[in-house]
C-alpha positions in Angstrom: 9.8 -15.2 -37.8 12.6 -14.0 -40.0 14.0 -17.6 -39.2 12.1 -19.1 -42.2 15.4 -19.9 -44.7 17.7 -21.4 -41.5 14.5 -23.1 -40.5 14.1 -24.8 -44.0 18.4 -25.3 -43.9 18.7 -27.3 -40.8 15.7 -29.7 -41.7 17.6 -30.0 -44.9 21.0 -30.7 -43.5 19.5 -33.3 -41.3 17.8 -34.9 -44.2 20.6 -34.5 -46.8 23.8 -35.2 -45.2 24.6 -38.4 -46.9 24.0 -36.8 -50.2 26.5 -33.7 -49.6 28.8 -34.0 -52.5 32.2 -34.6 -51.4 33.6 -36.3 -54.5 37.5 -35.7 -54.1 38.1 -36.7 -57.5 35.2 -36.8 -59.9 32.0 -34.4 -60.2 28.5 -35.6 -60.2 25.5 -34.0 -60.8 24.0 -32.2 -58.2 21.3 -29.6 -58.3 19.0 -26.9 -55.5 16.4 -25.0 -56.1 14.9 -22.2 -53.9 11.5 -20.9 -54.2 10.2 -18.4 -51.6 6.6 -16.7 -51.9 5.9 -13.7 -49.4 2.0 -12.6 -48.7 0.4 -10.2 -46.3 -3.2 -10.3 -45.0 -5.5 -8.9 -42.8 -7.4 -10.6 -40.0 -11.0 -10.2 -40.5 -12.7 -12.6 -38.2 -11.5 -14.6 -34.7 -13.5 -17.1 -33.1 -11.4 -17.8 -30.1 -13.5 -20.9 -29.0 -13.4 -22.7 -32.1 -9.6 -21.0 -32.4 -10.6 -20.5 -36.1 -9.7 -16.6 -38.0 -10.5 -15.8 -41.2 -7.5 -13.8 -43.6 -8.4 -11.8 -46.2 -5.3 -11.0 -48.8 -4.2 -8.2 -51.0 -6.3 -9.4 -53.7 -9.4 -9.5 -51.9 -9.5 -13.5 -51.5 -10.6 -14.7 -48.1 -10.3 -18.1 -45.8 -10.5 -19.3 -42.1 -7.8 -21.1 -40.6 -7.6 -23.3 -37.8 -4.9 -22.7 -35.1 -3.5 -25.7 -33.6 -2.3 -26.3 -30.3 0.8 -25.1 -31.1 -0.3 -21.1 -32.0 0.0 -20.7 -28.3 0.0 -17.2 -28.2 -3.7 -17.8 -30.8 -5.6 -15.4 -27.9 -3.7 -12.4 -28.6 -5.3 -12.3 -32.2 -7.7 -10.0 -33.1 -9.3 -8.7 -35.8 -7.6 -6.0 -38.1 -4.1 -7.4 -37.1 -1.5 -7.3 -40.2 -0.3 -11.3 -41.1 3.1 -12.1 -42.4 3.0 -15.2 -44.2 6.0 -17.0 -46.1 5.6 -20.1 -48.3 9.0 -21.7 -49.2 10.1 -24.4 -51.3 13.7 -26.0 -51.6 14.3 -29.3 -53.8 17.8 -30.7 -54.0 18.7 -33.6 -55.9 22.5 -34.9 -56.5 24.1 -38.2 -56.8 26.6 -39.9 -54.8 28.9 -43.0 -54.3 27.9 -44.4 -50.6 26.1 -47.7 -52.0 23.0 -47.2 -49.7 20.1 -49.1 -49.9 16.8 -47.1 -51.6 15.0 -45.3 -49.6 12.5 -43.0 -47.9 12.3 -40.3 -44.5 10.5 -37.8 -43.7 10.5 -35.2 -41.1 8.7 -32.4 -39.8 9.8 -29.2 -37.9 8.0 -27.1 -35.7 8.9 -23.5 -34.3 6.7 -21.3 -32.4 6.7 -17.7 -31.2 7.8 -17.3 -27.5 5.1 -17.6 -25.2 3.6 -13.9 -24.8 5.2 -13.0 -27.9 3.4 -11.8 -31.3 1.4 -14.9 -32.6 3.2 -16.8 -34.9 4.6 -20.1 -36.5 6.8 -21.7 -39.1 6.1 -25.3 -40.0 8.6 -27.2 -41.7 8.1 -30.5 -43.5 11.3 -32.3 -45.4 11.1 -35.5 -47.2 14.1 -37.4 -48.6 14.3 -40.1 -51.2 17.4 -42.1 -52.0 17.2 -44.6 -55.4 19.8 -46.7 -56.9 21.5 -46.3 -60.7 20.5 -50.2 -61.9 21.4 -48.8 -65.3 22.8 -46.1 -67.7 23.3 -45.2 -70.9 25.9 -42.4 -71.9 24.8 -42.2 -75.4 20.8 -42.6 -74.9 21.7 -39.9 -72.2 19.4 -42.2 -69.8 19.2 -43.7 -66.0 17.3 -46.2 -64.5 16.7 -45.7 -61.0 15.4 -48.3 -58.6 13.2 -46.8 -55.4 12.0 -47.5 -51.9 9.8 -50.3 -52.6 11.8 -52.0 -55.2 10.5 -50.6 -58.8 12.4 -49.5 -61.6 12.3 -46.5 -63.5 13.8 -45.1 -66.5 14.4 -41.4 -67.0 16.0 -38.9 -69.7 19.2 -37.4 -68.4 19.2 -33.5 -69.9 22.2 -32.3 -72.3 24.3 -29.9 -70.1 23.6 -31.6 -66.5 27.7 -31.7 -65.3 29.1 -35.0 -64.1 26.4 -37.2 -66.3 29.7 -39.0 -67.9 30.8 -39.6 -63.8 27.6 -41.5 -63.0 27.9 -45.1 -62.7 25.9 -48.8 -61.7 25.2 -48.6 -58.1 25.5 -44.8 -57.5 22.6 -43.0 -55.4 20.4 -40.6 -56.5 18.8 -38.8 -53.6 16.4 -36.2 -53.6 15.1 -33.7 -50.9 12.3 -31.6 -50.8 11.4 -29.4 -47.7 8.1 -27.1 -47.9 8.2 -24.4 -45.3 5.1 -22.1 -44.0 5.4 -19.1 -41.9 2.8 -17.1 -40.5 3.5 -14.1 -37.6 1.2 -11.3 -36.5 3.1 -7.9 -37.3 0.6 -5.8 -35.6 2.2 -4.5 -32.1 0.4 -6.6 -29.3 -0.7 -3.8 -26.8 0.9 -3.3 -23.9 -0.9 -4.4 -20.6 -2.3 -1.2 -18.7 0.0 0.0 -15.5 -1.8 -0.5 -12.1 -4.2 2.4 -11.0 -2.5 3.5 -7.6 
């Protein structure tokens, strides 16, 4: 489960590749932000019919999950197992020169534990906008951006963002987000008893 950041970089990179910023001459804005949030927890209840447990943190707060088809290795849980969970966040936004049309994709990544392995996850989910400049003003220190389904919006550009002065009619503006979650069971699974001979 220590795959959570090249997890969140290839559903990234397969979001974001027209927006890489590969200006040869000029500079334009571009920005990423990286936000990761580590808990533990304790199992404290399993229902292996319903596949719901219940989690009880560090600071005494408790709640049951449901573990979709995709926990396969959900009947190895018990309770008093130690959880490993990882909640990430990475937002990019940068503009570029490729004269796309506005829009919108989104994408979702799923990676689980090896069959017969600890029980564990990491869910992915990117999302990718792309808008259009339809106007700027250098001195206002403002863009107008036009989105997927066609509005317009005006925004305040702040002082100190390098490459503003670069920016021009018909650049894009596209901006990722990817969310990550990663849950794994760090208690050792037992192993199975050797034969009586």
């Amino acid at each position: 489960m220590n795959k959570m950041y090249s997890v969140i970089c290839a559903a990234m990179l397969s979001l974001a590749s027209s927006a890489a910023m590969s200006a040869a001459e000029t500079t334009l804005p571009s920005k990423v932000e990286i936000d990761a949030i580590p808990a533990g927890a304790t199992v404290t209840a399993v229902n292996h019919a319903k596949r719901t447990f219940t989690l009880k943190a560090h600071n005494g707060k408790s709640h049951t999950y449901t573990a979709g088809p995709e926990m396969v290795n959900f009947p190895q849980v018990k309770v008093g197992d130690k959880v490993e969970a990882t909640y990430a966040e990475e937002m990019s936004i940068s503009v570029n020169k490729s004269g796309a049309a506005p829009s919108m994709q989104e994408k979702e990544a799923v990676v689980r534990a090896p069959k017969g392995g600890k029980p564990g996850i990491i869910i992915a989910n990117s999302k990718e906008v792309t808008g259009m400049v339809t106007a700027i003003d250098q001195t206002a220190r403002t863009v107008t951006l036009k989105g997927p389904k066609g509005k317009e919006a005006t925004f305040p550009v702040k002082e100190g963002v390098k490459g503003f002065e670069n920016v021009t009619k018909g650049d894009n503006v596209v901006l990722s987000y990817t969310e990550a979650l990663s849950i794994a069971v760090v208690t050792p699974v037992p192993a199975a008893a050797a034969p009586k001979k």
